[in-house]
C-alpha positions in Angstrom: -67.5 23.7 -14.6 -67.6 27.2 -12.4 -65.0 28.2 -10.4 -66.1 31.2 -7.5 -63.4 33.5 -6.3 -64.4 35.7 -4.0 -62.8 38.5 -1.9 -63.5 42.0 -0.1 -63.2 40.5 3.2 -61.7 42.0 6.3 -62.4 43.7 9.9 -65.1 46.3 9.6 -66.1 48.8 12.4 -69.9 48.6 13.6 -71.8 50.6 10.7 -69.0 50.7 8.5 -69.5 49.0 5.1 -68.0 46.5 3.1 -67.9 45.3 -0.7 -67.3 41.4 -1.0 -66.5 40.8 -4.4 -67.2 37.3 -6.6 -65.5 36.5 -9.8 -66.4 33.3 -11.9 -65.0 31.8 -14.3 -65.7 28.6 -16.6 -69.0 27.6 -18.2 -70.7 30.7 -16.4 -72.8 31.5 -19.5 -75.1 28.7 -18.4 -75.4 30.2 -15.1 -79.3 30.6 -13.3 -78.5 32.8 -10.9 -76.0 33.8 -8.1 -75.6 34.4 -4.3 -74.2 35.1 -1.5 -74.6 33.0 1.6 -72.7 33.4 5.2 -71.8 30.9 7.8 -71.1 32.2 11.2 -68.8 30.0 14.1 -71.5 27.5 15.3 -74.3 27.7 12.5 -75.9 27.0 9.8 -75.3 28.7 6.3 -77.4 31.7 6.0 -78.4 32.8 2.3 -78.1 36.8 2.5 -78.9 37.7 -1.3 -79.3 36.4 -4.8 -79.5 37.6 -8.4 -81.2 36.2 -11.5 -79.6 35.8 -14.6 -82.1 38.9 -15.7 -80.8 40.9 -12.5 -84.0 40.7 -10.1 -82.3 40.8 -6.8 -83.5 39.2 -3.1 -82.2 39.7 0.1 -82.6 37.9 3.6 -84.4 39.9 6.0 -81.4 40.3 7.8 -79.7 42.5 5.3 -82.6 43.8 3.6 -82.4 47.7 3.4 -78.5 48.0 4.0 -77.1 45.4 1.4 -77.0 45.8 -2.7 -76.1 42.8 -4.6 -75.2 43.5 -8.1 -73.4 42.5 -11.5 -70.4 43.8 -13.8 -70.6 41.1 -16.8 -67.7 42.5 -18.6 -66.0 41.0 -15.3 -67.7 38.3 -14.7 -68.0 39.5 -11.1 -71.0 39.6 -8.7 -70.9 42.0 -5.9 -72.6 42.0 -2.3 -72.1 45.7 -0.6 -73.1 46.0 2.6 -73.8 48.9 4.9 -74.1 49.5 8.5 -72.3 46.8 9.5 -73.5 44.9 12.6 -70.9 42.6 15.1 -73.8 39.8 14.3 -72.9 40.0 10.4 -69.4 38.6 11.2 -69.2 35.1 9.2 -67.3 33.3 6.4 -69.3 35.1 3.2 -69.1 32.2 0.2 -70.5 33.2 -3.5 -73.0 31.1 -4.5 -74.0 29.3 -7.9 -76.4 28.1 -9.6 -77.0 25.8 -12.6 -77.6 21.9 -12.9 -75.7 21.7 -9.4 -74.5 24.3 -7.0 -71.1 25.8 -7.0 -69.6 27.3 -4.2 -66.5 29.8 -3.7 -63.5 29.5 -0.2 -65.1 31.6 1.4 -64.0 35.4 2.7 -64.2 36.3 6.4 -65.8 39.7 7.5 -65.9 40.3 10.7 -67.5 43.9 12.1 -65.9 44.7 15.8 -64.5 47.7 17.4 
């Protein structure tokens, strides 16, 4: 089992930044890779970024060019900081795994208004 923990959430300004923050726990070793995906009020869950096991990163358009997802494995934490901050970025942001099934984190709320 995988458990997802993420936080970093809050109210941003438009072009602010943020740094959501994942930390996993459990059987992580067996672990493909890991994202981030966003839900906004109304819509469908939008994958924004992933990371392979190896590091090799991808990003949705949407994001590409202001985001950076990385890693710290001594913390077993994945992070997703993103830049100029936009009011349509505001979602639920949940942490994203992968192995023989998907695991999913509660969720953290950004939202980016003045």
């Amino acid at each position: 089992q995988v458990q997802l923990v993420e936080s970093g959430g809050g109210l941003v300004q438009p072009g602010g930044s943020l740094r959501l923050s994942c930390a996993a726990s459990g059987s992580i070793s067996r672990l493909n890779f890991m994202g981030w995906y966003r839900q906004a009020p109304g819509k469908q869950r939008e994958l924004v970024a992933t990371i392979t096991n190896g590091g090799s990163p991808n990003y949705a358009d949407s994001v590409n060019g202001r985001s950076t997802i990385s890693r710290d494995k001594a913390k077993n934490t994945v992070y997703l900081q993103m830049g100029s901050l936009k009011p349509e970025d505001t979602a639920v942001y949940y942490c994203t795994a992968w192995a023989t099934r998907t695991y999913w984190g509660q969720g953290t709320q950004v939202t980016v208004s003045s």
